[in-house]
C-alpha positions as CSV (number, residue, x, y, z in Angstrom):
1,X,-50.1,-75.7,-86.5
2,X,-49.1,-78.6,-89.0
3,X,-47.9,-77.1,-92.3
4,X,-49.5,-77.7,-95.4
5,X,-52.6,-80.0,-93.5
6,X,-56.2,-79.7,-93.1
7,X,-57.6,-81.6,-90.4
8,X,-61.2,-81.4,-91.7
9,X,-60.0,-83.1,-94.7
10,X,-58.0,-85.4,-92.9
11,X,-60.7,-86.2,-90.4
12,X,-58.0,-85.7,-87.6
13,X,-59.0,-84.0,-84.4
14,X,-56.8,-81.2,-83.2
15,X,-58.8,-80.3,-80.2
16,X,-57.5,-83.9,-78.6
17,X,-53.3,-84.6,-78.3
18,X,-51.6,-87.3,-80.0
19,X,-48.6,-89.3,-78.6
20,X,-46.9,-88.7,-82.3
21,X,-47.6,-84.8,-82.1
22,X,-46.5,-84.6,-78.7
23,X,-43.3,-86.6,-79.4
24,X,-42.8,-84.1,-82.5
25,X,-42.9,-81.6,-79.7
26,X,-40.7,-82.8,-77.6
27,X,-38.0,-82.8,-80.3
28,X,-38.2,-79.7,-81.7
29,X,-40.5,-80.4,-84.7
30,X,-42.9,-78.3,-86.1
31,X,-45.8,-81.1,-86.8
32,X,-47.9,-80.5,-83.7
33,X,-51.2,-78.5,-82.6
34,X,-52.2,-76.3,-80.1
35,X,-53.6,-80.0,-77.9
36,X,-50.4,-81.4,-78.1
37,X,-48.4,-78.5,-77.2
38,X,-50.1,-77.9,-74.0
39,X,-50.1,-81.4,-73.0
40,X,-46.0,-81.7,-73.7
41,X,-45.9,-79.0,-71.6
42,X,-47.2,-80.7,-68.8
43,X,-45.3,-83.4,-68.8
44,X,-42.6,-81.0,-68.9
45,X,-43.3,-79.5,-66.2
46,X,-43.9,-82.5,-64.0
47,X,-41.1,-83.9,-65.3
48,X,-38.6,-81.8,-66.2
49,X,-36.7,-84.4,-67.9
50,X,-38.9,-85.5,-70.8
51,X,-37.4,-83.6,-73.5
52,X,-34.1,-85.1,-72.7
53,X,-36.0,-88.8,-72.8
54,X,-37.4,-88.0,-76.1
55,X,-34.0,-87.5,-77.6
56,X,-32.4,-90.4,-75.8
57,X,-35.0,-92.3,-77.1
58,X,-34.7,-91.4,-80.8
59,X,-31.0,-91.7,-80.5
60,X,-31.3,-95.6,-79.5
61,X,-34.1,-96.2,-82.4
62,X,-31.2,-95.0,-85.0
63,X,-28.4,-96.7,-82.8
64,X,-30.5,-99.9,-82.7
65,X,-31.5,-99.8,-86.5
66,X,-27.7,-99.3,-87.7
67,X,-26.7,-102.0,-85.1
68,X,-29.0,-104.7,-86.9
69,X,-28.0,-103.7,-90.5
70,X,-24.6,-103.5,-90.4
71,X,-23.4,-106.1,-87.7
72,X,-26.6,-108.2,-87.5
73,X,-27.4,-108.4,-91.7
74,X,-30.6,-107.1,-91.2
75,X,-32.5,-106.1,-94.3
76,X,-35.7,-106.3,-93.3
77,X,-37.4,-104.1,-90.4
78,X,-41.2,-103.9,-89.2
79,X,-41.6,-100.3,-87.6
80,X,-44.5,-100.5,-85.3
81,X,-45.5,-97.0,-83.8
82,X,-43.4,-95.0,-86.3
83,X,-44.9,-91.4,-85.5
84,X,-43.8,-88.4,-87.6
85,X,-41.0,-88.6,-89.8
86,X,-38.0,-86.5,-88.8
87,X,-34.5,-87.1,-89.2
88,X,-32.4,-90.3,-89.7
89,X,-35.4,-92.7,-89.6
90,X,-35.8,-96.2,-89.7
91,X,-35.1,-96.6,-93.7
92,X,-32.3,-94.1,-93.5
93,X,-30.2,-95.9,-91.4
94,X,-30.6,-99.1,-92.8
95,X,-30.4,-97.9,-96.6
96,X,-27.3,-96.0,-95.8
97,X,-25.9,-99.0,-94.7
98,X,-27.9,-101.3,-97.0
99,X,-29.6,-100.0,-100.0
100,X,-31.7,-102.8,-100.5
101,X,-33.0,-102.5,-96.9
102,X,-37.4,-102.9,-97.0
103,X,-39.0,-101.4,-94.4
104,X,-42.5,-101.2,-93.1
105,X,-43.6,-98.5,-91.1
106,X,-46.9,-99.3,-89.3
107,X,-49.0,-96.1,-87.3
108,X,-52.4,-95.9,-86.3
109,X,-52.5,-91.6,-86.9
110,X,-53.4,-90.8,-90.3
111,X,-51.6,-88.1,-90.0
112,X,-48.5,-89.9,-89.4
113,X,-49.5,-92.1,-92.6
114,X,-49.7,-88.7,-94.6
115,X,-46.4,-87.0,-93.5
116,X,-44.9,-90.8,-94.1
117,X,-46.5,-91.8,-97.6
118,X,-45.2,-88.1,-98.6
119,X,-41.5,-87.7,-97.0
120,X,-40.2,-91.5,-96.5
121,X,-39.0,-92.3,-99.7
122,X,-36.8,-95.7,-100.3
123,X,-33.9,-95.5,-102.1
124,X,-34.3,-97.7,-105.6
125,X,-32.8,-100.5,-104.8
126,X,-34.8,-101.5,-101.6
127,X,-38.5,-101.1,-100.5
128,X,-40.5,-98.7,-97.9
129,X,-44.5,-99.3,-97.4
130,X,-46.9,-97.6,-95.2
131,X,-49.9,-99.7,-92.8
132,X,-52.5,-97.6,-91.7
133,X,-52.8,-100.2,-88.6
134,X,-53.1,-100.7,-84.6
135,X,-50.9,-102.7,-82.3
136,X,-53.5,-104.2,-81.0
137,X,-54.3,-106.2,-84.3
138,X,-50.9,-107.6,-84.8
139,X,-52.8,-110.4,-87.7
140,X,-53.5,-107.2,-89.6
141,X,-49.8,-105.8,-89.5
142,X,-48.4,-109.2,-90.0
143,X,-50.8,-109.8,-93.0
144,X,-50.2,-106.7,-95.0
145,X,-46.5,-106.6,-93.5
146,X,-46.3,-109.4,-95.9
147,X,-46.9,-107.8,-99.7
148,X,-43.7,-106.1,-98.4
149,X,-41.4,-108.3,-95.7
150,X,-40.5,-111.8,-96.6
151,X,-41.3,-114.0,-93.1
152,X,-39.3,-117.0,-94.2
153,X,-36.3,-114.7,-94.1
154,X,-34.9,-112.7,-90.4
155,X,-37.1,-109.4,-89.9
156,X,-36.1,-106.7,-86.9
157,X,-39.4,-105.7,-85.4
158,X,-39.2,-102.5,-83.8
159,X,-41.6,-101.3,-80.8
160,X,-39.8,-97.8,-79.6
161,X,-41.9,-95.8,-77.8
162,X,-45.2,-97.4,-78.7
163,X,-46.2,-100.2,-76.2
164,X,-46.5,-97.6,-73.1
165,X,-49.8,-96.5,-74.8
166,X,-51.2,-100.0,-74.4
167,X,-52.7,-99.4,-70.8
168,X,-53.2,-102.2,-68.6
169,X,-50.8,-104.6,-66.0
170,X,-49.9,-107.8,-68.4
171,X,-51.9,-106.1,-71.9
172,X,-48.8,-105.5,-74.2
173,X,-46.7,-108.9,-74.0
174,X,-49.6,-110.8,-75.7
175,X,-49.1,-108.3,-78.6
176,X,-45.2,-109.0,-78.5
177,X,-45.4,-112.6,-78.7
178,X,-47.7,-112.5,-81.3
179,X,-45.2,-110.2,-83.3
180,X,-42.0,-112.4,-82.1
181,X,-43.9,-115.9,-82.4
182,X,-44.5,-115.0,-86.5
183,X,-40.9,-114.4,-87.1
184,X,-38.1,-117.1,-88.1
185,X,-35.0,-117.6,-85.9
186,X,-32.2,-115.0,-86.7
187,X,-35.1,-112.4,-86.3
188,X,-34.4,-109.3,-83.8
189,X,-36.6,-107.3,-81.6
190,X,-35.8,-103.8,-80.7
191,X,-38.1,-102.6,-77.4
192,X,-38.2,-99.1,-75.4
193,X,-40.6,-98.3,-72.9
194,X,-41.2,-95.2,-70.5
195,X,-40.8,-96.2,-66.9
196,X,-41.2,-94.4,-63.5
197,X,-38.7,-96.9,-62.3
198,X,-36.1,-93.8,-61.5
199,X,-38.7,-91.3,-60.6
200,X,-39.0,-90.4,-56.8
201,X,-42.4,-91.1,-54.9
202,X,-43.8,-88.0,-55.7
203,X,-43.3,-88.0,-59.3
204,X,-44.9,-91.5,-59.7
205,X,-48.0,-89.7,-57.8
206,X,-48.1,-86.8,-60.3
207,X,-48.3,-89.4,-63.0
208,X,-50.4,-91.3,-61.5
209,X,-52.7,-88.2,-60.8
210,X,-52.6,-87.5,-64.7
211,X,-53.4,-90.7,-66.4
212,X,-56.8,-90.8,-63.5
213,X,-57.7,-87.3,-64.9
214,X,-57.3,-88.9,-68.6
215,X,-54.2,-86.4,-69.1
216,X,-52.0,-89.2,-69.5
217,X,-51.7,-91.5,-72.2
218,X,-48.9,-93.2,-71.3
219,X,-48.9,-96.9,-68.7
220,X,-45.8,-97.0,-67.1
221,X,-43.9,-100.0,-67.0
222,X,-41.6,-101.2,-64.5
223,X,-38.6,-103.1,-65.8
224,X,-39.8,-106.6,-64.9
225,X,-42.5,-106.5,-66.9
226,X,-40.5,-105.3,-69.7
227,X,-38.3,-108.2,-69.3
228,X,-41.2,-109.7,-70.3
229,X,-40.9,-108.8,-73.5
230,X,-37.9,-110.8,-74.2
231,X,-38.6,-114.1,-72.8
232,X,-37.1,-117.1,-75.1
233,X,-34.7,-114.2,-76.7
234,X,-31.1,-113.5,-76.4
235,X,-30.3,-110.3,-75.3
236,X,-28.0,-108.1,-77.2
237,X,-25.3,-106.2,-75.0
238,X,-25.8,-104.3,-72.8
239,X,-28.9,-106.4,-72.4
240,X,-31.7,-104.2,-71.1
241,X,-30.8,-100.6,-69.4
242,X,-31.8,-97.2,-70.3
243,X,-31.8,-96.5,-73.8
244,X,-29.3,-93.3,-73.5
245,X,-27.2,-96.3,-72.4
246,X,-27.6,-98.6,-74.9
247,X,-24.3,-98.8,-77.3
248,X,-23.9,-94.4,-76.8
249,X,-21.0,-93.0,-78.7
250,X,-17.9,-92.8,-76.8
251,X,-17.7,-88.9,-76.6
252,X,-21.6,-88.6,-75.4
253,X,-22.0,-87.1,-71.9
254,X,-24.4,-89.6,-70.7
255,X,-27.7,-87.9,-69.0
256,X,-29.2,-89.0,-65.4
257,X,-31.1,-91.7,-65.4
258,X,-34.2,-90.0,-64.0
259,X,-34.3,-87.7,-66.6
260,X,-34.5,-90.2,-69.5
261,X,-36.6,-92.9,-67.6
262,X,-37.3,-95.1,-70.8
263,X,-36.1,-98.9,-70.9
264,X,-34.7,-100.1,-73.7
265,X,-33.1,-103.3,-75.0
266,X,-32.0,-105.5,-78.5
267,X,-33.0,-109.4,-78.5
268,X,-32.6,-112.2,-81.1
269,X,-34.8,-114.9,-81.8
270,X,-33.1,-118.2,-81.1
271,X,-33.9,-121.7,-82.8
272,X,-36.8,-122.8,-81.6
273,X,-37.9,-120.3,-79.4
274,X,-41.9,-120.6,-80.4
275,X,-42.0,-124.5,-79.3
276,X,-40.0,-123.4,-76.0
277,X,-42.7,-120.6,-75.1
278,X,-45.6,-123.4,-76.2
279,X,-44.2,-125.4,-73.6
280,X,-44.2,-123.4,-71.2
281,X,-47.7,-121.6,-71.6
């Protein structure tokens, strides 16, 4: 049960699992109900290693974020698919390293908008607002991202975690580009994206058997359609590999790839990278 929430007030509905709740699962938070327990437990026990994913993941995100702040100059990041606050988040790294950091966090779960609004607080010198908002209306994110984010100046646009819940082959790099093409040059994007790329045969079938049976969520990508993502960009090294990969710690043992089976990768906005994709559409 979620401490200190009321769904009926809320309007949220328990009896149906959330990707944010189930992610809160996953890594040992306490914001979740009875829905999204039982389905992170399947996924666990078709694949064994999603807990280990999870934390790979959320290791990147911070990696990433304190990557962009303190080498890049970042001071100004659009969190797309935030989910439930837990620790080191987006405005935590980069206000460590940059007090004046503003952040946006955008999430579609009201709940996730409650926990955020109530436990994401900016330190005084920057900025950190809240969108109630989908990814699949990017004008909407970009147009209240705005009150916040100045767009003349370089924004890091994050997407970790989130796009794999836009189903369909070809459906999320529409909503990238739209994200990427609003930005000026020196702008970043930070992408991961669960993949069955590493899986073996009959692990992709178990997915596959899930998402038919509505008890997945979550649209596998393989790795060249994330590339898509970063068409017209410069990749940041290591360019794009599993995200337990991406710029670890020297002393971290570094997990099978199977087991964490989520792409990830950093990219920069060059000069005229929005008349090079016009071109070329």
């Amino acid at each position: 049960m979620v401490s200190g929430m009321d769904s009926a007030d809320t309007g949220i509905d328990t009896s149906v699992p959330h990707p944010a709740r189930r992610y809160n699962y996953w890594l040992g938070g306490k914001d979740h109900f009875p829905a999204d327990r039982e389905s992170g437990e399947e996924f666990a026990r078709r694949f064994p290693g999603v807990r280990i994913g999870a934390r790979a993941n959320r290791a990147m995100l911070q990696r990433a974020v304190g990557f962009l702040a303190a080498e890049c100059g970042i001071r100004q990041f659009l969190d797309v698919g935030t989910g439930l606050p837990t620790a080191d988040n987006t405005h935590d790294v980069a206000q460590r390293v940059a007090p004046e950091s503003r952040v946006v966090y955008v999430d579609n779960d009201p709940l996730v908008m409650t926990h955020a609004r109530a436990l994401l607080n900016s330190t005084p010198e920057g900025a950190t607002a809240y969108l109630e908002a989908d990814l699949r209306d990017p004008e909407k994110i970009l147009a209240e991202a705005a009150q916040t984010l100045d767009f003349t100046q370089p924004v890091a646009v994050i997407l970790v975690a989130v796009l794999h819940f836009i189903p369909g082959d070809g459906a999320a790099e529409p909503l990238v580009r739209h994200l990427v093409d609003a930005l000026p040059s020196g702008s970043y994007l930070a992408v991961t994206h669960a993949t069955t790329d590493f899986s073996p045969p009959e692990h992709q079938r178990a997915h596959e058997q899930m998402r038919a049976g509505g008890r997945s969520d979550v649209w596998m990508r393989p790795r060249a359609e994330f590339e898509t993502f970063f068409e017209g960009l410069e990749l940041i090294e290591p360019g794009i590999t599993v995200v337990s990969e991406w710029r670890p710690p020297a002393d971290d043992p570094v997990p099978d790839r199977k087991d964490v089976a989520i792409w990830g990768a950093v990219a920069r906005k060059p000069q005229e990278v929005s008349a090079a994709r016009s071109r070329s559409a």
